[in-house]
C-alpha positions as CSV (number, residue, x, y, z in Angstrom):
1,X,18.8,-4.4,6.5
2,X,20.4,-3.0,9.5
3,X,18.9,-3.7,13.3
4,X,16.3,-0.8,13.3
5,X,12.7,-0.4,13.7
6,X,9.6,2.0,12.2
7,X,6.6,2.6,12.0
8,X,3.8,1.6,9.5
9,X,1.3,4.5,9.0
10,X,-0.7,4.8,6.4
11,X,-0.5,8.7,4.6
12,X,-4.7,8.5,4.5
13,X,-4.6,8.3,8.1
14,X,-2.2,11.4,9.1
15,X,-4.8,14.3,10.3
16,X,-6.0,17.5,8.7
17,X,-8.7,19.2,8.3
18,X,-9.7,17.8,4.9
19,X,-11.0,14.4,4.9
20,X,-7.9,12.2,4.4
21,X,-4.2,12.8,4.9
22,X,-1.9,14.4,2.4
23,X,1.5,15.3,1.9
24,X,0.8,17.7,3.9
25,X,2.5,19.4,7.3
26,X,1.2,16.7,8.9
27,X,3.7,14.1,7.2
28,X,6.2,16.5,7.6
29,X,5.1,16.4,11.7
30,X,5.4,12.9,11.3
31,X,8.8,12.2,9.7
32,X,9.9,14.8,12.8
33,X,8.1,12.1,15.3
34,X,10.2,9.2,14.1
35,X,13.5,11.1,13.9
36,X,12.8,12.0,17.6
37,X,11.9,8.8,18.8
38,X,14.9,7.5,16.8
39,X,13.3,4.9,13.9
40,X,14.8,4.2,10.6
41,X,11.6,3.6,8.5
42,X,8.4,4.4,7.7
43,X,6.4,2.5,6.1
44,X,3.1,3.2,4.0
45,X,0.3,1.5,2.2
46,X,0.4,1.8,-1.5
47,X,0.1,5.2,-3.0
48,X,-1.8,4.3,-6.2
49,X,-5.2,5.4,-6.8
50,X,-8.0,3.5,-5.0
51,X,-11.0,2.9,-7.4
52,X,-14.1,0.7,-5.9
53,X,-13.8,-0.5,-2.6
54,X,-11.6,2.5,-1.8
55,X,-8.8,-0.6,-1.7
56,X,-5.4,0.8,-2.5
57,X,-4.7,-3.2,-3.0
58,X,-7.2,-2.4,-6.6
59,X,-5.8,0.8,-8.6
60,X,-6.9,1.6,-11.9
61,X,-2.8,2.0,-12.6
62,X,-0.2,0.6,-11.4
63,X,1.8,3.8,-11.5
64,X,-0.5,6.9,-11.2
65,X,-0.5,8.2,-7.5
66,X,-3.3,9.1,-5.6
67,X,-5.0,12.4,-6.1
68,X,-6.3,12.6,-2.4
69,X,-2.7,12.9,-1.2
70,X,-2.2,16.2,-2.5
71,X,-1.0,18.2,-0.2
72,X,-4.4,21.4,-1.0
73,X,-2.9,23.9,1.2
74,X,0.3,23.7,-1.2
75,X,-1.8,24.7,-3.5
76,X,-3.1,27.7,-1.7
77,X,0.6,28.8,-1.3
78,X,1.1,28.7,-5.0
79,X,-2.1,30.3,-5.9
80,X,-3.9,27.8,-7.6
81,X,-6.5,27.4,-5.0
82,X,-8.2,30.4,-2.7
83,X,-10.2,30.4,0.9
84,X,-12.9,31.0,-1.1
85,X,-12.7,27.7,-3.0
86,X,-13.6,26.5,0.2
87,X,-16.9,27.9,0.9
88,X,-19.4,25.1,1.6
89,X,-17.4,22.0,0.9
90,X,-17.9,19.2,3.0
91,X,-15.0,16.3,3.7
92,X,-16.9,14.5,6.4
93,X,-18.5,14.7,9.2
94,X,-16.6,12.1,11.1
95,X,-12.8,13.1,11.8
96,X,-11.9,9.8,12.9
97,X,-12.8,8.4,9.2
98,X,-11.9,8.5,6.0
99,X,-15.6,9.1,4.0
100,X,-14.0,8.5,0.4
101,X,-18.1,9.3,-1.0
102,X,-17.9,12.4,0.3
103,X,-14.1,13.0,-0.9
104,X,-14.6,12.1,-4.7
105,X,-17.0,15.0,-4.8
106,X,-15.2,17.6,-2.6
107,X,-11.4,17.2,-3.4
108,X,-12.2,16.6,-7.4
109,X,-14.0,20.1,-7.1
110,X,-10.9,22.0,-5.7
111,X,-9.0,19.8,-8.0
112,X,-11.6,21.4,-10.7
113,X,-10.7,25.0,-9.4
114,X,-7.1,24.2,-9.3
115,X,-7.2,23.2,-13.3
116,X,-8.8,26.4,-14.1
117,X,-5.5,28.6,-13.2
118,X,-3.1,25.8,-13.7
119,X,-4.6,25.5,-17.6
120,X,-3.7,29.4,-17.9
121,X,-0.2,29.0,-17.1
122,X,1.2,25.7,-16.7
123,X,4.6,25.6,-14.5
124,X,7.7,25.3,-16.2
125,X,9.0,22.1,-15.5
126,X,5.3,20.6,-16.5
127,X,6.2,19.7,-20.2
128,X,9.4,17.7,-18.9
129,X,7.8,15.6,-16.0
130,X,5.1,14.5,-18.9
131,X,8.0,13.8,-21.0
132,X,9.9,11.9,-18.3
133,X,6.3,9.6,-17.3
134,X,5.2,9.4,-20.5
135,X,5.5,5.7,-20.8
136,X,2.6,5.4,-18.0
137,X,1.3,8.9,-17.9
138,X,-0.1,9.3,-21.8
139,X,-2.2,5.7,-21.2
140,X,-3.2,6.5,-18.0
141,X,-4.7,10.3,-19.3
142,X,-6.6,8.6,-22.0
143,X,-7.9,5.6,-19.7
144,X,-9.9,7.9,-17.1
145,X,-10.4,10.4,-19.5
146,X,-12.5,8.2,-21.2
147,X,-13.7,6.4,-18.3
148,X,-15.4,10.2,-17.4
149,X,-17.1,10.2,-20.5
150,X,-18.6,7.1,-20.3
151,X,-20.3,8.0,-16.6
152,X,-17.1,6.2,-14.7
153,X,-18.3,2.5,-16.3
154,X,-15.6,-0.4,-16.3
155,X,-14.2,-0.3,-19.3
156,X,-15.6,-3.2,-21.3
157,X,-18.7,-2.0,-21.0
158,X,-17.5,1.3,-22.8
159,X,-18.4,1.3,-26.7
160,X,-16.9,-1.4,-28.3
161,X,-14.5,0.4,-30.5
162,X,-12.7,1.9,-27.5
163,X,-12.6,-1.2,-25.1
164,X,-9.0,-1.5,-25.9
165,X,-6.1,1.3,-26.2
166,X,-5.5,1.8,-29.9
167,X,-5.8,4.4,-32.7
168,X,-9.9,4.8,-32.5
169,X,-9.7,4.9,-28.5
170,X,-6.8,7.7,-28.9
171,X,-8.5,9.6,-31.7
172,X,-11.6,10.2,-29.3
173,X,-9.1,10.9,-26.2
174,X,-7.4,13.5,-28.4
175,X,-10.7,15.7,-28.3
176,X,-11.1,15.9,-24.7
177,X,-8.0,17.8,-24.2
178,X,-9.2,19.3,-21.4
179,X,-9.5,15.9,-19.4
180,X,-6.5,14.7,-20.5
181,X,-4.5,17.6,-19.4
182,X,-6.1,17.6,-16.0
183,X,-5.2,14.3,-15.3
184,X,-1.8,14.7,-15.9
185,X,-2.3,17.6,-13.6
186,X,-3.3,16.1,-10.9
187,X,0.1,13.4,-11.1
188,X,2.4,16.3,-11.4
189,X,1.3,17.2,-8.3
190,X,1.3,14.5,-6.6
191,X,4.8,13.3,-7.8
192,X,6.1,16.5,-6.9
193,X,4.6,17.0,-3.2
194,X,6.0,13.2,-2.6
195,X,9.6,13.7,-4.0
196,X,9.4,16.8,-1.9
197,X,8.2,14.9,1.3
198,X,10.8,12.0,0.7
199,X,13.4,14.1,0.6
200,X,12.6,15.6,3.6
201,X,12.5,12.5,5.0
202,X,15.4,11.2,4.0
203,X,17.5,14.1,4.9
204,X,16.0,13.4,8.7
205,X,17.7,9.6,8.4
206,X,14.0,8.1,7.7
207,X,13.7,5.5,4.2
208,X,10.1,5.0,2.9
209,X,8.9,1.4,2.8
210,X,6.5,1.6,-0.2
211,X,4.1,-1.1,-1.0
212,X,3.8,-3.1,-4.0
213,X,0.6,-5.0,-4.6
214,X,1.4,-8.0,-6.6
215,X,-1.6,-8.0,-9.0
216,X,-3.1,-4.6,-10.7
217,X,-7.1,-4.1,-10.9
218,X,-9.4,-5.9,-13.3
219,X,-10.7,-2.0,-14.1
220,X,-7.4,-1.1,-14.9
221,X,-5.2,1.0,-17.6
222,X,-3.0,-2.0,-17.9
223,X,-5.8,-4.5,-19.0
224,X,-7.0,-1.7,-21.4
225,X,-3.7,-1.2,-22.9
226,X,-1.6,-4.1,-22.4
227,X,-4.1,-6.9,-22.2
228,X,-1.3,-9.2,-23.6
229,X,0.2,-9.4,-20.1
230,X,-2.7,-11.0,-18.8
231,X,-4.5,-14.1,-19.3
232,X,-7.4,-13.4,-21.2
233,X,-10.1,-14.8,-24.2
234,X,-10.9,-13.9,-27.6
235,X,-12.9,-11.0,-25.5
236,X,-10.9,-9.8,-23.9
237,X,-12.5,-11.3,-20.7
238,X,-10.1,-12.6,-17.4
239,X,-9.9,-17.0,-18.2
240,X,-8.9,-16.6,-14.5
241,X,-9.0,-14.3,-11.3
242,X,-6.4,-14.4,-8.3
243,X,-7.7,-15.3,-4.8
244,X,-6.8,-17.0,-2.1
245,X,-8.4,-20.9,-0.4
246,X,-10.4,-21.0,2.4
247,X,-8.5,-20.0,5.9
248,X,-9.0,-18.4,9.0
249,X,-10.2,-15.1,7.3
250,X,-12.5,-16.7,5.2
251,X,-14.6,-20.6,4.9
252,X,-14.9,-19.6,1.3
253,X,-12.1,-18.4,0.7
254,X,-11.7,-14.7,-1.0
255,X,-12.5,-13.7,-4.5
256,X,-10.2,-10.9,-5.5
257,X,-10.7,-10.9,-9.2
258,X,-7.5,-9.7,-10.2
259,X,-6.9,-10.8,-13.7
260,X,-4.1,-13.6,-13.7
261,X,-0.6,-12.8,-15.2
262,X,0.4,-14.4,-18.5
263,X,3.8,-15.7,-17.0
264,X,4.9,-17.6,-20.3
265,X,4.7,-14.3,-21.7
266,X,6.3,-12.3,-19.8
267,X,9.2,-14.6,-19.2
268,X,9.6,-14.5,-23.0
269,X,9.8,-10.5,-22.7
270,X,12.4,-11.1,-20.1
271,X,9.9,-9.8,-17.9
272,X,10.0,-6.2,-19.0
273,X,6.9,-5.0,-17.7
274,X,7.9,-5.9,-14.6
275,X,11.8,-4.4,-14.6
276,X,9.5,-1.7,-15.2
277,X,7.2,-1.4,-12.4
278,X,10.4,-2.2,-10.2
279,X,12.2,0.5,-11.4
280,X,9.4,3.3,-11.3
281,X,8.9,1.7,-7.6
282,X,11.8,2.3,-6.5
283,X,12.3,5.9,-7.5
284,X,9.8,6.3,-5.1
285,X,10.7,4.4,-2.5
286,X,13.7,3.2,-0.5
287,X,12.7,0.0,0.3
288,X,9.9,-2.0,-1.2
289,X,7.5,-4.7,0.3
290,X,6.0,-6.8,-2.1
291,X,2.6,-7.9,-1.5
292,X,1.3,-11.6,-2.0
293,X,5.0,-12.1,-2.3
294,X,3.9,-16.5,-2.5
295,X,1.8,-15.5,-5.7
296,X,5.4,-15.7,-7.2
297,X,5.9,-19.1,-6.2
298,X,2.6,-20.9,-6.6
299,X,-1.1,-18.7,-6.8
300,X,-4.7,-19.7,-6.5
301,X,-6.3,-19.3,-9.8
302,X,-10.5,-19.2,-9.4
303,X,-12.5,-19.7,-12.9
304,X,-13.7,-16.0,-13.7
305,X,-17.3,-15.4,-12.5
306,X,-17.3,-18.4,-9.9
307,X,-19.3,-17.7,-6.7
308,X,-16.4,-18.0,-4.6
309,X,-12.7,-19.5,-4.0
310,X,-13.5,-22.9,-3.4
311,X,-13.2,-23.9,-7.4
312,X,-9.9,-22.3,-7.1
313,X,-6.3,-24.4,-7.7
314,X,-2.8,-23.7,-6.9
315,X,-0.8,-23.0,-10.2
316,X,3.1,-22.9,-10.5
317,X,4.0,-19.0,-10.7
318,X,7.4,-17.7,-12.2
319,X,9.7,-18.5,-8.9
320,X,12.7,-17.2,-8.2
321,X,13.2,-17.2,-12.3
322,X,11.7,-13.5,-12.2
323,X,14.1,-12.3,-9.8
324,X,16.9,-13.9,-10.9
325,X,16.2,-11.4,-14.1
326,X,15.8,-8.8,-12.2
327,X,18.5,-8.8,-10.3
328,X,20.4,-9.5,-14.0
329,X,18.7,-6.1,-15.1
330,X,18.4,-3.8,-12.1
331,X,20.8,-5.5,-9.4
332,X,20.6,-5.2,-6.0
333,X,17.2,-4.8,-4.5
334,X,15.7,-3.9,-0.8
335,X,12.7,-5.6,-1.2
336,X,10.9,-7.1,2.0
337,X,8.6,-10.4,1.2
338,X,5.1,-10.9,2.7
339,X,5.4,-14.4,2.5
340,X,2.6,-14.7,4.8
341,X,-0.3,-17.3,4.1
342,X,0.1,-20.6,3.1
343,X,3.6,-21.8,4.5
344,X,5.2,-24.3,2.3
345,X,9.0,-26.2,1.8
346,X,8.5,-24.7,-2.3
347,X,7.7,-20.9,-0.8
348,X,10.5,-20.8,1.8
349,X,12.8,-21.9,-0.9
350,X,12.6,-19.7,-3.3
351,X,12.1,-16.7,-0.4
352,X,16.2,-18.1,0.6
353,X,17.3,-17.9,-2.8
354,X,16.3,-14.5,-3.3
355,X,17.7,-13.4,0.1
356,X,14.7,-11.2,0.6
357,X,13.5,-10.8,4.5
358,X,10.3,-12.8,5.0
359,X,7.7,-11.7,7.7
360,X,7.0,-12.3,11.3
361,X,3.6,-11.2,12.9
362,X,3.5,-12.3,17.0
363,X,0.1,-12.0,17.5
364,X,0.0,-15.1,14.7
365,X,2.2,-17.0,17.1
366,X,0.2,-17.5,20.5
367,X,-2.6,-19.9,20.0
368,X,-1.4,-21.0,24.0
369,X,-1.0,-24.8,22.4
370,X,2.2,-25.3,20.2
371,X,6.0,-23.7,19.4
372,X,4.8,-21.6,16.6
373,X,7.2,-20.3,13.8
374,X,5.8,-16.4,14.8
375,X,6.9,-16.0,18.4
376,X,10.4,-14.3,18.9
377,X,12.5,-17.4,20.0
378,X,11.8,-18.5,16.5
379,X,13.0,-15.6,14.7
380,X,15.6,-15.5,12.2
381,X,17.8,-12.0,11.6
382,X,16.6,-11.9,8.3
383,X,13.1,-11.6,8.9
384,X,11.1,-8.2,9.7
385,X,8.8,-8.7,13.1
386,X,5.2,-7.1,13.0
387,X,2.5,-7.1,15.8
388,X,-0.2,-7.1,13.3
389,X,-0.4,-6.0,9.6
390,X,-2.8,-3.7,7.9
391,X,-4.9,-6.9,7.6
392,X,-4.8,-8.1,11.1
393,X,-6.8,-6.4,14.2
394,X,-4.6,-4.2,16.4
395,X,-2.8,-5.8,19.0
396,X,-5.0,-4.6,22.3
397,X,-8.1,-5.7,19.6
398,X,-6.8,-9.0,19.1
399,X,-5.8,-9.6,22.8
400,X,-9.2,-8.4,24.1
401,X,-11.8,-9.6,21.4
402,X,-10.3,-12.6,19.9
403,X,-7.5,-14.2,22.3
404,X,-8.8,-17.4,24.2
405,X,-8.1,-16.7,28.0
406,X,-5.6,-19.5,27.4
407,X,-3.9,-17.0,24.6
408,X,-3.8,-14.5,26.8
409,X,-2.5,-16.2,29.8
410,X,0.6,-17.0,27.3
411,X,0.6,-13.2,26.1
412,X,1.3,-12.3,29.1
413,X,4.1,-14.9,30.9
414,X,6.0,-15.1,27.5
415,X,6.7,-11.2,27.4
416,X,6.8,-11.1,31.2
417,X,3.9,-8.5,31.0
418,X,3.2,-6.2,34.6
419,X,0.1,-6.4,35.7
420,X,0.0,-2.2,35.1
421,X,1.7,-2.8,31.1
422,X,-0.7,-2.1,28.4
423,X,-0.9,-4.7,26.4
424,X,-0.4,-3.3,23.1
425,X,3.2,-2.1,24.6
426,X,4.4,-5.3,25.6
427,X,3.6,-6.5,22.3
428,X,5.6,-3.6,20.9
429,X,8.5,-4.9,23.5
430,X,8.1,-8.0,22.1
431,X,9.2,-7.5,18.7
432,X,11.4,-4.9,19.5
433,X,13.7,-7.2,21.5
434,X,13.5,-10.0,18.7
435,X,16.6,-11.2,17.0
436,X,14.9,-9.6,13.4
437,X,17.1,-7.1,11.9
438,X,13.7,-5.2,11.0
439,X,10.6,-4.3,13.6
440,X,7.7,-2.3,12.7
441,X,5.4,-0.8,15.1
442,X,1.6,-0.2,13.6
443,X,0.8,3.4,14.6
444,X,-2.8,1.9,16.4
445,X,-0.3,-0.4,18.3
446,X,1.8,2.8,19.6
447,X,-1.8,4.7,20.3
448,X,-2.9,1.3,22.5
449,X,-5.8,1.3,20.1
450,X,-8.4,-1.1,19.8
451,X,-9.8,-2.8,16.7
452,X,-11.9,0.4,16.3
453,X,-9.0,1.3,14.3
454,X,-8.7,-1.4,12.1
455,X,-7.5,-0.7,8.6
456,X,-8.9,-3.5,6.8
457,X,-10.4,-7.3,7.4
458,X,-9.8,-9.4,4.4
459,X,-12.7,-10.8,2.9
460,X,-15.3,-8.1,3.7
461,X,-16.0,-4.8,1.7
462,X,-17.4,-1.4,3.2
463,X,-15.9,0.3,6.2
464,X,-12.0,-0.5,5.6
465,X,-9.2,1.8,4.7
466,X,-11.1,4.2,6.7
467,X,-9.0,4.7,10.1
468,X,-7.5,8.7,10.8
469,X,-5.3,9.2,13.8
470,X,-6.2,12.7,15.1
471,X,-4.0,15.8,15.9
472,X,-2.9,15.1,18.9
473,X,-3.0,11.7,19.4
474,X,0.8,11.3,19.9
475,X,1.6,12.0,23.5
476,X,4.9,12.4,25.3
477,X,4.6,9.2,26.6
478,X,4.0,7.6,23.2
479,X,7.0,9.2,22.0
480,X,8.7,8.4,25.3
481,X,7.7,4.5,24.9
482,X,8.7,4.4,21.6
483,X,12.0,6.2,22.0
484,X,12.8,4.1,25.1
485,X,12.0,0.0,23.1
486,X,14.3,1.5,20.5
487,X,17.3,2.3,22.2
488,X,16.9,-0.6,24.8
489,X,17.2,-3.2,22.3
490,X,19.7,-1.4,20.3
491,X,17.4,-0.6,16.9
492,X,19.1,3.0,16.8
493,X,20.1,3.4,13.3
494,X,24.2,3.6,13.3
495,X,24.9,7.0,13.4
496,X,22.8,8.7,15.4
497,X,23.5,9.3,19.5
C-alpha cells in the first residue's frame, strides 16, 4: 500500500433523516469530503446484515448486505416508494443514534410498500443479478423466509424437518413465494446502490476498505446449509464457540459463540468456501481487512454453553497454509490484518509470510512506563497506524476518562502537543507523521469527540453500533485539519496536486 491515509466511517453513522445512514447523498457528500481533503481510503464496518445485538460482527449471511443501507429516497426517484408511504413512520427520536427497534419496524414497512410495485414489474436486469448471486442468494431467500414464518426463532428451534437446508426445508420455502422474492429484493437493491456508490467513489481516487469478520453467526444461513464447515454433533449443535481469554476488556474473558470452523475439512476442499467468500469480498471492495486476523494462527475455543471464556484453550488454526491457497487460486490480495490481541513469535510469523500489513493503534502504546511496540518510533512501513478502532474509546475519550495523569503527561511531550492543540488532533498528527505506509483517522477522532461516540466496547451488549455523525458536523476547519496532516507528512495519493 502506498503512503496515504483515510478515514474509517461507518455507513450507519452518515446522517439523514431516516434513522441510520444509507447509500444515500450523504455517502456521496462524504466520498466528496475525502477527495477534498485529499485521503486515499475509506474504510467501513461490515456491510452484512446485523441480526441480535445489532452486531454487524454476527450476520445471519456472510454475503447478504444490509437492508438498512438502502438508499429509500432512490427508491422515491424510481417510483417504488411515495411521500405518502411516509405518513406516520417513526425512525427515532434521537438523531444522534441509531434505534435499530424502532428501524426493523419502520424501514421493513417501506421495504413492504416497495415490494408491492416492485412485484408488478420487476426491473430488467432483476432475473440476471439472481442468476449471477445465486450461489448465496437462493439459501439466503429460503433461510429468512423461513425464519419469518416461524416468528424470527433461531433456527434449530424451527420444526425439526426444516432445521437443516434440504429438499423438505425447500419444498416449504417454495410456497412462500412472496417472501422469497422480497428478499432477494431487498439484495438487489442494495447491491446495486453500493456498486453505484463505489464507483462513484472510485472515480473520485477513494478505495473502500471493507471488513471481513472472521467467523459468521451461530443463527446463520451457513450453519443451516453448510453445517459441514463447522464443527458440530450428531445435532447439529456447536462442540465449540470462538471467544477470546481474559484481558483488559474483559476478567472473564468474552463469549462470542461463533461456531468453530472445521479446518481439517476445509483444508481437504482446498478451502473453497473460503476462495469464495474472498472472492465475493472483493468485488465489493478494494481492499479488505480481516477481522480476528490471529484466529488463523491459533483461536480460543470455549466448550459450547460454558458460563464464560475462562474454560476456553488456544487451538492451532490453518496458518499461513490457507493463504498460501489462496494466493494459488486467486493471487494477489490487499488484505490488511488485525493482528491485534494476543502478540505472539507464532502470530507475527505467519503475518510476515503472508506480507499482509499488521496494525498499529497509539493510544495502545502510552501506558507512561515502557517502549511499547504501538508508539510511532516503533512503526514499521508495512503496518497501517490507527488512533483507536471501532472497539477502542475515541481518542479525546481515552485521554480524558481513562489515561493516568502519568499517560497523559507522555501524550502530550511525545507529540510535542501546544497547550491550545486538541488532543484528539495531535493524536491524528501522530499517526499521520508515522513511518506506516497506511494511517486511518476515526471520523469521532476528526470531530474531537468524546467517548459519547463510541461505536462499540467489547464484551458488553446494548447501546453499541449506535453512534450518527450529524449534518453538519464537518466544519472548514475539520476539513482544513485534515487536508493540512495529509499533505504535511506527504500521504497525498501520487497523482493528485
Amino acid at each position: 500500500m502506498e503512503r496515504a491515509s483515510g478515514v474509517l466511517m461507518a455507513v450507519s453513522s452518515l446522517p439523514n433523516a431516516y434513522g441510520i445512514g444509507t447509500f444515500g447523498q450523504e455517502a456521496y457528500r462524504f466520498v466528496d469530503f475525502l477527495a477534498r481533503t485529499k485521503q486515499r481510503y475509506w474504510q467501513v464496518l461490515p456491510l452484512t446484515t446485523t441480526s441480535y445485538g445489532d452486531s454487524p460482527y454476527q450476520s445471519f449471511s456472510a454475503a447478504a448486505g444490509n437492508p438498512y443501507f438502502i438508499d429509500l429516497d432512490a427508491l422515491k426517484k424510481l417510483g417504488y416508494l411515495t411521500e405518502h408511504d411516509f405518513d406516520d413512520l417513526n425512525f427515532g427520536s434521537d438523531p444522534t443514534r441509531v434505534d435499530y427497534g424502532t428501524l426493523f419496524v419502520s424501514h421493513r414497512h417501506l421495504l413492504e410498500r416497495a415490494f408491492v410495485r416492485f412485484a408488478s414489474d420487476t426491473p430488467s436486469d432483476f432475473k440476471a443479478f439472481c442468476a449471477k448471486q445465486k450461489e448465496w442468494l437462493e439459501p439466503y431467500a429460503e433461510f429468512m423466509s423461513l425464519k419469518e414464518t416461524f416468528g424470527l426463532r433461531a433456527f434449530w428451534e424451527w420444526p425439526r424437518q426444516y432445521q437443516r437446508r434440504g429438499q423438505k426445508s425447500q419444498e416449504y420455502a417454495a410456497r412462500l413465494q412472496d417472501k422469497l422474492l422480497y428478499h432477494k429484493m431487498t439484495q438487489y437493491f442494495f447491491f446495486k446502490q453500493w456498486e453505484k456508490l463505489k464507483d462513484y467513489a472510485n472515480d473520485h481516487g477513494i478505495l473502500i476498505i471493507g471488513d471481513l469478520p472472521i467467523y459468521v453467526s451461530r443463527d446463520s444461513v451457513e450453519m443451516w446449509a453448510q453445517p459441514e464447515l463447522f464443527k458440530i454433533d450428531e445435532e447439529g449443535n456447536p462442540i465449540t464457540v470462538a471467544g477470546t481469554p481474559p484481558d483488559h476488556f474483559s476478567s472473564t474473558g468474552q463469549y462470542w459463540g461463533n461456531p468453530i470452523y472445521n479446518w481439517e475439512n476445509m483444508k481437504k476442499n482446498h478451502y473453497a468456501w473460503w476462495a469464495w467468500r474472498i472472492r465475493l469480498s472483493f468485488e465489493l471492495y478494494d481492499v479488505l481487512r480481516i477481522d480476528h486476523f490471529r484466529g488463523f494462527e491459533a483461536y480460543w475455543e470455549v466448550p459450547f454453553g460454558a458460563p464464560d471464556a475462562r474454560g476456553g484453550a488456544w487451538t492451532k488454526g490453518p496458518d499461513v497454509d490457507l493463504f498460501n491457497e489462496l494466493k494459488r487460486q486467486l493471487g494477489e490480495l490487499p488484505i490488511i490484518a488485525e493482528d491485534l490481541g494476543l502478540m505472539t513469535q507464532e502470530l507475527i510469523d505467519m503475518r510476515e509470510k503472508t506480507g499482509f500489513p499488521g496494525m498499529k493503534v497509539l493510544q495502545c502504546g502510552f501506558n507512561g512506563e515502557r517502549d511499547a511496540g504501538d508508539l510511532p518510533h516503533n512503526y514499521k512501513p508495512n503496518t497501517v497506524a490507527y488512533v483507536g478502532t471501532h472497539d477502542n474509546q475515541t481518542g479525546r475519550g481515552w485521554y480524558e476518562n481513562t489515561a493516568t495523569p502519568r499517560e497523559r503527561e507522555q501524550v502530550d511531550l511525545y507529540l510535542h502537543r501546544a497547550e491550545d492543540e486538541p488532543v484528539s488532533e495531535a493524536l491524528g498528527r501522530g499517526i499521520a507523521a508515522s513511518v506506516s505506509n497506511t494511517c486511518i483517522h476515526t471520523m469521532q477522532d476528526l470531530l474531537g469527540l468524546g467517548d459519547e461516540s463510541r461505536m462499540n466496547t467489547p464484551a458488553t451488549l446494548g447501546g453499541n453500533w449506535c453512534w450518527r455523525m450529524q449534518r453538519g458536523a464537518i466544519t472548514r476547519h475539520t476539513e482544513d485539519y485534515l487536508r493540512t496532516i495529509t499533505e504535511t507528512y506527504f500521504r497525498v495519493p501520487k497523482g493528485d496536486k
